[in-house]
C-alpha positions in Angstrom: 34.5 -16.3 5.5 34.7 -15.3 1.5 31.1 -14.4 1.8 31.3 -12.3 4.5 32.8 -9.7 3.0 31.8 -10.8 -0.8 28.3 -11.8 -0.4 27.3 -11.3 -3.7 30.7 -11.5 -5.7 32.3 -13.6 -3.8 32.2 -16.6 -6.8 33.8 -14.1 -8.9 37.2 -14.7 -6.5 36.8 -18.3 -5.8 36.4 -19.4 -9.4 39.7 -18.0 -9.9 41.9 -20.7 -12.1 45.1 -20.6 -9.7 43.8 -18.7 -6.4 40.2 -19.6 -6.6 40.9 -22.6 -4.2 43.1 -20.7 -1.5 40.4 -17.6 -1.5 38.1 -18.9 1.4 41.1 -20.0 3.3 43.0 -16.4 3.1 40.6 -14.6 3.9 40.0 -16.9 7.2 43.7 -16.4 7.7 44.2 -12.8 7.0 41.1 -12.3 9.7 43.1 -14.5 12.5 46.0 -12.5 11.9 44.9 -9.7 12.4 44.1 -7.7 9.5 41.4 -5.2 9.4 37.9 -5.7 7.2 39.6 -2.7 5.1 43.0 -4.6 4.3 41.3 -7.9 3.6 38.7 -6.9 1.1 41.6 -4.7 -1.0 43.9 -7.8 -0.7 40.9 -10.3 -2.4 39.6 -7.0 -4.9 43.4 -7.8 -6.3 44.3 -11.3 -6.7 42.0 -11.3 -10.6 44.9 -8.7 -11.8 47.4 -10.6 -10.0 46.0 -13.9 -11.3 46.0 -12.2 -14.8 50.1 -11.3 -14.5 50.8 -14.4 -13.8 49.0 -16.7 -16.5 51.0 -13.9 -18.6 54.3 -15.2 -17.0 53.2 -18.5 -17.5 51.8 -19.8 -14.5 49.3 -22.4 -14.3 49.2 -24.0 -10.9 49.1 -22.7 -7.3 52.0 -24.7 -6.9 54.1 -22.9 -9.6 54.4 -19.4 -7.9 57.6 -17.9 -7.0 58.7 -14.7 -5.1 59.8 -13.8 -8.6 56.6 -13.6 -9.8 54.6 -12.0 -6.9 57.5 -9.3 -7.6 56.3 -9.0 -11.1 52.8 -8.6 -9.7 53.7 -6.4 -7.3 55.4 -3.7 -10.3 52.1 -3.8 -12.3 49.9 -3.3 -9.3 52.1 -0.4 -8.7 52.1 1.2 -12.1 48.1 0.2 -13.0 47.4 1.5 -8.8 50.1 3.9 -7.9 48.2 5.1 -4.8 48.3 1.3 -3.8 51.1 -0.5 -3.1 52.0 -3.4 -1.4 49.0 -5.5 -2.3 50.8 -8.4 -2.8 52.5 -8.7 0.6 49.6 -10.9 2.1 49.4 -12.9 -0.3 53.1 -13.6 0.0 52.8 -14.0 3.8 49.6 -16.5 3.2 51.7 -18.5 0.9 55.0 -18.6 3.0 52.7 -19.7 5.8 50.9 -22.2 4.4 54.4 -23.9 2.6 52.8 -23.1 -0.9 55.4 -20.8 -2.2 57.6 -22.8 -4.6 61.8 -21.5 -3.7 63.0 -19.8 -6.7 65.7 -21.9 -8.3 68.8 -19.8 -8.3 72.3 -20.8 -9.4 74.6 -20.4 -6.9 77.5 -18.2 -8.4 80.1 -15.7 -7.1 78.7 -14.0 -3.9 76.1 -15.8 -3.5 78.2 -19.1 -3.6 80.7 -18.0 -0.7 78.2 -16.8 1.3 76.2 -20.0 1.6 79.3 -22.0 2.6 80.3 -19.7 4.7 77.0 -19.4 6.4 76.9 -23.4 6.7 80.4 -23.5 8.0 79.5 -20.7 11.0 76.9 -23.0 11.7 77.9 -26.7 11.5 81.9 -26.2 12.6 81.9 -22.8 14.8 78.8 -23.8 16.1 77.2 -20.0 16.1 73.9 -18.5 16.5 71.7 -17.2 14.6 72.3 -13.8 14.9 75.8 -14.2 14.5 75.5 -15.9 11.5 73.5 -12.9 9.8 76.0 -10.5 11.3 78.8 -12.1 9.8 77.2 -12.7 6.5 76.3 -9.3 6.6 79.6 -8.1 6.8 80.5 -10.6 4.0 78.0 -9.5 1.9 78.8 -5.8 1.7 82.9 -6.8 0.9 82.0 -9.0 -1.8 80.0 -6.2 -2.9 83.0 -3.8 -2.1 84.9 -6.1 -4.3 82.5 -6.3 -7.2 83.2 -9.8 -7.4 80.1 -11.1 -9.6 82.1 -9.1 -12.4 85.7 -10.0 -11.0 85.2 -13.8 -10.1 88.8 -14.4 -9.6 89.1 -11.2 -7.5 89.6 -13.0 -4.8 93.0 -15.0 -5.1 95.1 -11.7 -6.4 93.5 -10.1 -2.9 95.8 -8.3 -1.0 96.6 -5.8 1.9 95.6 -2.5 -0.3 92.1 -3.9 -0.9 91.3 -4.5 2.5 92.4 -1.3 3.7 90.4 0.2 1.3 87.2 -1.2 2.4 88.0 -0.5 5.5 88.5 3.2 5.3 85.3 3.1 3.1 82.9 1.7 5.8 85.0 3.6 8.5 83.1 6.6 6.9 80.0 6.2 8.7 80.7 3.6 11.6 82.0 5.0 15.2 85.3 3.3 16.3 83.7 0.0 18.4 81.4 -0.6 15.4 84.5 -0.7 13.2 86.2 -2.9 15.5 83.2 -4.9 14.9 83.3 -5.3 11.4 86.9 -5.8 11.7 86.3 -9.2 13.7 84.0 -10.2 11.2 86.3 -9.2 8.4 89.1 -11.5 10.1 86.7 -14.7 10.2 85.5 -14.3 6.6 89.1 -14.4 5.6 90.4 -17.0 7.7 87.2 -19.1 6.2 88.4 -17.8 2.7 91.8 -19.1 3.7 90.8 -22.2 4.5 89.1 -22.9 1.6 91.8 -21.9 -0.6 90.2 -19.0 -2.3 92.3 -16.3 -0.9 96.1 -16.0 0.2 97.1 -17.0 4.1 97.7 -14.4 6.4 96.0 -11.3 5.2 93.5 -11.4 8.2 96.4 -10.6 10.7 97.6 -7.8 8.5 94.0 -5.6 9.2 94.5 -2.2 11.8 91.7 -2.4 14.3 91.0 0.6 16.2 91.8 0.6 19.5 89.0 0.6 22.0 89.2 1.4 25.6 86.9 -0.2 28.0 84.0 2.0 29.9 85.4 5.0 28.2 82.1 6.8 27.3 80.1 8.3 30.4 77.6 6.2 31.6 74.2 6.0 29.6 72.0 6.6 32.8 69.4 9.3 32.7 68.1 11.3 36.1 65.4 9.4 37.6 63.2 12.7 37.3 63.5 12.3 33.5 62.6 8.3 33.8 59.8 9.5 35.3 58.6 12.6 33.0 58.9 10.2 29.9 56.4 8.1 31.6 54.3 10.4 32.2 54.3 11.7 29.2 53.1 8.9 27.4 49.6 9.4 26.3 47.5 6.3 27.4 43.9 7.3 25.6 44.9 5.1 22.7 45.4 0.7 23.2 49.6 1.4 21.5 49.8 4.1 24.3 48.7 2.1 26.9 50.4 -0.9 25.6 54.1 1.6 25.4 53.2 3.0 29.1 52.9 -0.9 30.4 56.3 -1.8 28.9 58.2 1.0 29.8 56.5 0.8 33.4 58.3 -2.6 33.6 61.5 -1.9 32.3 61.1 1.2 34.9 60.1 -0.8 37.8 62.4 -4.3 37.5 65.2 -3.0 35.1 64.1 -5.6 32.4 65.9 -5.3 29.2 63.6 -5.2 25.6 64.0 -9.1 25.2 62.8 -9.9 28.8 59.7 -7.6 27.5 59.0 -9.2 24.3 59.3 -12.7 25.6 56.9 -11.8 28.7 53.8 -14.1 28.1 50.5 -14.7 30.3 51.8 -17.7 31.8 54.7 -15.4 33.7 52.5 -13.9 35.6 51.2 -15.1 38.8 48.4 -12.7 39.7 47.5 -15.2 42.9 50.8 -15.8 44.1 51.4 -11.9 43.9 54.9 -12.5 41.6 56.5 -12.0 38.1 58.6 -14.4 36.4 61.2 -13.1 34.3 63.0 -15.6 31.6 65.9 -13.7 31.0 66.6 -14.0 27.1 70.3 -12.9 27.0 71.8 -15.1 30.2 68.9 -18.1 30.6 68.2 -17.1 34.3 65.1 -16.9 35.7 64.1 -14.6 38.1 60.9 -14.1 40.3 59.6 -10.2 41.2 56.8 -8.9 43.3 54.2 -7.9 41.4 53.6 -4.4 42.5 49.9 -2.4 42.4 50.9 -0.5 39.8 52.7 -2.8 37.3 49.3 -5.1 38.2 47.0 -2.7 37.7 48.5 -1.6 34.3 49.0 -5.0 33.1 45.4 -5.9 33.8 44.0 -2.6 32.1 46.4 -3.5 28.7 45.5 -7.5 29.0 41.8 -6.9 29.2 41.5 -4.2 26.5 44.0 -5.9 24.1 43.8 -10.1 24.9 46.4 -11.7 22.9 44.3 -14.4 20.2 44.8 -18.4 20.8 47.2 -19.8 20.2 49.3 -16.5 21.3 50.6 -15.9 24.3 53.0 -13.0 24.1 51.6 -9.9 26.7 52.5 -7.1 23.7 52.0 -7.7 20.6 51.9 -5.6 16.8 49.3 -2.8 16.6 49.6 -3.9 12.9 48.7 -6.9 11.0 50.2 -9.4 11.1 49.8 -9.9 14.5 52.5 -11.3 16.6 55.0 -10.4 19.1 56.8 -7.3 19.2 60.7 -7.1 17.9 63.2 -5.4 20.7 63.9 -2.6 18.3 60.3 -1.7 18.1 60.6 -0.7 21.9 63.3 1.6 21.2 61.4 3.0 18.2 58.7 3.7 20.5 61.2 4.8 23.4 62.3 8.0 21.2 58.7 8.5 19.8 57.5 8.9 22.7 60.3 10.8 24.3 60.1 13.1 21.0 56.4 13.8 21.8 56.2 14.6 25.1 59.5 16.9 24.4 61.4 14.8 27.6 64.9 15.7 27.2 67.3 12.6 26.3 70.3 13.5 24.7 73.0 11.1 23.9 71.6 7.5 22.6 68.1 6.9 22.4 68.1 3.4 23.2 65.8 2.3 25.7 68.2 0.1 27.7 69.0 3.4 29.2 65.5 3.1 31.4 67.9 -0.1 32.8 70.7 1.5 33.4 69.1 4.6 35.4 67.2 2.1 37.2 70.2 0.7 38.6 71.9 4.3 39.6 68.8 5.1 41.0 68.7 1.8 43.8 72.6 2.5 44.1 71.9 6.0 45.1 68.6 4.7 47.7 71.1 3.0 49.2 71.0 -0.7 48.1 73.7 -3.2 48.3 75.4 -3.9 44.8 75.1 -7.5 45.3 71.3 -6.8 45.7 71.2 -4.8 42.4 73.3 -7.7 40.5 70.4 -10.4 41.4 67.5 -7.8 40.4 69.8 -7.1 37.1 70.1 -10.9 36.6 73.8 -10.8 36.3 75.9 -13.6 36.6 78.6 -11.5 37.9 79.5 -8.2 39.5 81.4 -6.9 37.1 79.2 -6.8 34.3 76.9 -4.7 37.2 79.7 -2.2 37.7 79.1 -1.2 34.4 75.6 0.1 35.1 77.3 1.9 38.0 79.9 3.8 36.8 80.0 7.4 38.4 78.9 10.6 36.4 80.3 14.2 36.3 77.6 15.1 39.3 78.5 11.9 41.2 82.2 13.0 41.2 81.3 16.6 42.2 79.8 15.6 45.3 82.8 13.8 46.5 85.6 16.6 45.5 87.2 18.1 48.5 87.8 21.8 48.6 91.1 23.1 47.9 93.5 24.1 51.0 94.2 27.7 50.9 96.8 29.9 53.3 96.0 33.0 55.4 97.8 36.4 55.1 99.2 35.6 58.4 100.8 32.7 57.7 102.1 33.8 54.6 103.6 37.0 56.6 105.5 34.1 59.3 107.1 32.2 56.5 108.5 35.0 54.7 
């Protein structure tokens, strides 16, 4: 694969001392991922400086790189190249994926020490997800920080009521009141861990003010289903990311899916003979099976046949950019207010794109349809959490206000 794109210097990169062996094999996995002929031949044209940086650093064998020193590289490509940067980034990716990157060998100390046990005690004795585990280490991360604790190591045990208050009314600068009741919750665990571990006093996570919250009292996030359908056809499909946006939001449009349902959608969900869709909801486990409607077919057929996902893949939408792979849920509300912002469609409030679900519930409410029928399209495991969608807005309530009684003259003249 080296020679394809070297076929007269490609021996200068593969007699390389410490990447000459990896050189073929990169380039063969920078072209399955998805990189462009452009991005591959300015990632090889670089690794002889970034082979030079780090014999000066004292490498000698592939084995013997560290993310420190593809840093390092990374800071002298910039300052020899500064209209390049980033040059090292595949390189980094290769190595990750191909287990060659040797961990840096850090000494756990101060922040970094808490946050590790308390990561491993989120996971092994609360028995918490993934994503909770980053949220809460988040929020740990940035009071340590608040606490400058690598210079104050014993910081900690003199901890009182002042200094959480004053982190709280720091980060309550910025945050709305539900995500500082957020933070808060995460606040109390970190200090009941640090409690329990002796490295703070008992009690100070009951002595935090949380803001009160009340529930459903912001006006619902639903849009008019003129707008819903304005933004899509707004969305200009001459290009494969604008037929690839216009074929997501068409299903979030047309079933109510949420971004997760879209991202996990892969080939083997849909069932172009049996005429259906099967949706593996991400956030409750259900799975639900949808007529495949003409249009939704039709648009999934164009997008699958101009853009095939590569073996082993099977993820419908994927990255425009390299690397290629599946699509993160906040890239669908990136491209929800791109798009929205282009084709000037008026959404004001949040520009999430969960909205599109929300109005698509309103909208079946408003045809007529039974709320238990829009709870099993939904995929919720109640009707409660559907009542949420369906909360009334200021137009709703307008159309059900009665008119207010007035008198006559006549009767006023009788009872006087």
């Amino acid at each position: 694969m080296l020679k394809k794109f070297y076929p007269l210097k490609f021996q200068k990169y593969s007699s390389l001392v410490i990447l000459g062996p990896i050189v073929d094999d990169m380039t063969s996995w920078l072209w399955d991922h998805g990189y462009g002929c452009g991005s591959i031949m300015r990632a090889i044209w670089k690794l002889p400086y970034i082979e030079a940086t780090l014999r000066r650093r004292g490498v000698r064998r592939l084995n013997e790189i560290t993310e420190p020193d593809l840093a390092a590289c990374g800071k002298g490509l910039v300052r020899r190249f500064p209209d390049r940067q980033g040059q090292t980034r595949s390189l980094e990716r290769y190595l990750h994926a191909r287990g060659l990157l040797k961990p840096a060998e850090r000494k756990l100390a101060g922040a970094t020490r808490h946050l590790a046990a308390y990561a491993r005690y989120l996971e092994t004795v609360r028995g918490a997800a993934a994503a909770t585990i980053q949220c809460n280490s988040s929020t740990a991360s940035e009071f340590l920080t608040h606490l400058k604790i690598e210079k104050h190591p014993g910081r900690l045990r003199t901890l009182t009521i002042n200094d959480l208050e004053a982190f709280v009314k720091k980060i309550s600068q910025r945050l709305s009141r539900a995500s500082l009741q957020n933070i808060v919750g995460r606040l109390r665990s970190f200090l009941r861990f640090l409690a329990v571990t002796g490295a703070t006093p008992q009690g100070l996570d009951r002595q935090i003010d949380t803001p009160r919250v009340y529930r459903e009292e912001q006006l619902p996030g639903t849009l008019p289903w003129e707008t819903v359908q304005t933004f899509l056809n707004s969305i200009d499909r001459s290009s494969l990311v604008g037929r690839r946006d216009f074929t997501m939001f068409l299903l979030m449009a047309t079933y109510g899916l949420r971004a997760s349902d879209i991202v996990a959608l892969t080939l083997d969900d849909i069932h172009w003979r049996a005429g259906k869709i099967s949706i593996s909801q991400r956030k409750t486990g259900t799975i639900i099976d949808l007529p495949l409607t003409d249009a939704v077919g039709t648009a999934l057929h164009r997008h699958l046949k101009e853009a095939p996902p590569p073996p082993p893949l099977r993820q419908i939408f994927l990255r425009a950019k390299a690397p290629i792979g599946a699509l993160k849920t906040t890239a669908i509300s990136t491209a929800f207010r791109v798009w929205a912002r282009r084709g000037k469609v008026d959404i004001s409030g949040r520009g999430s794109c969960h909205r599109i679900r929300h109005s698509y519930a309103v909208f079946l409410l408003r045809k007529g349809t039974p709320v238990k029928t829009i709870s099993d399209l939904l995929g919720h495991r109640t009707l409660e959490s559907t009542w949420t969608y369906l909360r009334l807005a200021i137009e709703d309530l307008r159309d059900v206000a009665l008119p207010v009684p007035t008198e006559s003259v006549g009767e006023k003249a009788v009872r006087s």
